[in-house]
Structure formats: structure tokens, C-alpha cells
N, C-alpha and C positions, 0 to 999 in steps of 0.2 A: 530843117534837120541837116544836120552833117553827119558825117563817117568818119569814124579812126582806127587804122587799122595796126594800132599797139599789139595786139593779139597775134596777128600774124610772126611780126617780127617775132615775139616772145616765141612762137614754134619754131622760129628758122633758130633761134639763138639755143635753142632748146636740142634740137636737133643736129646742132653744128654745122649748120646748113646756110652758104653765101647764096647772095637775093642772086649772081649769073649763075647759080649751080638752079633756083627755081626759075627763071628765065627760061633755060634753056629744056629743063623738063617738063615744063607746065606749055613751052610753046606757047610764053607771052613776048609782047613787045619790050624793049627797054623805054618806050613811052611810055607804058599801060606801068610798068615797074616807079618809074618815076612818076606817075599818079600818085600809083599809093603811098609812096613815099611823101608824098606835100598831104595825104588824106584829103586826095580829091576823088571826084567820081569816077568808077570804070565801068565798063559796059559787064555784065551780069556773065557775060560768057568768058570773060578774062578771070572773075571770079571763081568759077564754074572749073575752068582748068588747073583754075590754084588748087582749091579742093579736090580736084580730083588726082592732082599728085600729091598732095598730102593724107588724101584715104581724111579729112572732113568735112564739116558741113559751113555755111557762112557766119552762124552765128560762135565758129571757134577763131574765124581770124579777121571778124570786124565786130565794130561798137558803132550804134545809131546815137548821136548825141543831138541832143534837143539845143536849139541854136541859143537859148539863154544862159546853156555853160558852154560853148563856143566864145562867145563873146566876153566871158568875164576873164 
């Protein structure tokens, strides 16, 4: 399984909202930022802070993709 986190950005883009303006609100790293950005893994508590400055929950700013459409 993989993660894509399209969703998120569609909030920040939605919201008019730059990835250093949640950086700095969410009290993530610019590593953990640059995760998501490749739609690699982050520790659950990076996610946790996203959501919790965005007021929601995980399944609004990620996507579980089963590694058969990964790969196509």
C-alpha cells in the first residue's frame, strides 16, 4: 500500500494557504513537509498536527492506494 496525499494540497490550495504558512502552524518539520510532498511515509503524529490545524480528520488529506495502481 502507498499514500497520496492530493487531498491535502487541494485544502491548502483551497484555503490559499502556502505548505511554510502549515509548516509553521502545524509545528512540522520541512522534512516531514517534503515527505508528503514525494507521498512518502510520516509518522502518524506529523499527521495528527496537520489535522489538527486544519480542524480535520486523515481520511480528508490522504488517500491509501493499493500498490497495483502505484505501479501502473
Amino acid at each position: 500500500m502507498a499514500v497520496n496525499y492530493d487531498k491535502l494540497w487541494c485544502i491548502l490550495n483551497e484555503r490559499g494557504m502556502m505548505k511554510t504558512e502549515l509548516i509553521k502552524e502545524a509545528k512540522i518539520s520541512t522534512n516531514a513537509m517534503a515527505k508528503l510532498g514525494r507521498n512518502e511515509d510520516v509518522r502518524v503524529g506529523v499527521l495528527e498536527k496537520i489535522c489538527l490545524s486544519l480542524d480535520c480528520k486523515f481520511d480528508d488529506i490522504l488517500d491509501i492506494v493499493p500498490e497495483s495502481k502505484v505501479n501502473k
